[in-house]
C-alpha angles and dihedrals in degrees: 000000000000128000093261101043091093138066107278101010096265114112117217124261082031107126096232092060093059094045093042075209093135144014129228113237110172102338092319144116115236115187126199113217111217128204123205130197110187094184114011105208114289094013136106115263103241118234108253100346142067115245091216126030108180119192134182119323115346099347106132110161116187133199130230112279125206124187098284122136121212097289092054095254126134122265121211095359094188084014110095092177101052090039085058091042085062098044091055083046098055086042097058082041080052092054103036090060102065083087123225125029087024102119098089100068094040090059 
């Protein structure tokens, strides 16, 4: 069984299928480098998983985001529309933090 014979072209029992860490292009190993930010500035670490995880190019995933400020406390508890104004707010925090090139998506 060769490298491309199967979907993907991962074969089982090869490490990088069970990683999903790279992808084979032409007989080669491409790897995607991925950048996790557990707690953007001003924003609430979340609890076993990072808020923003950047890759390669333009590939910025965010995680959900509640109502929380930076120490991890509610905002607005009976207030919807405050509680939506910090989401928004940990969003845009969410976005600046990827580094450079970032700005276009904090404006």
């Amino acid at each position: 069984m060769t490298h491309g014979s199967v979907s993907g072209g991962l074969v089982p029992g090869d490490p990088m299928a069970a990683c999903g860490a790279g992808q084979r292009h032409r007989e080669e190993i491409v790897m995607t480098v991925l950048r996790h930010v557990a707690a953007p500035e001003g924003a609430a670490a979340g609890r076993g998983y990072s808020q923003v995880v950047t890759g390669r190019g333009r590939l910025v995933v965010v995680s959900g985001q509640v109502a929380q400020d930076e120490r991890g406390e509610l905002v607005g508890a009976e207030d919807p529309a405050a509680q939506a104004q910090q989401v928004f707010e940990n969003l845009r925090r969410c976005l600046a933090s990827p580094g450079p090139g970032s700005a276009m998506w904090s404006s």
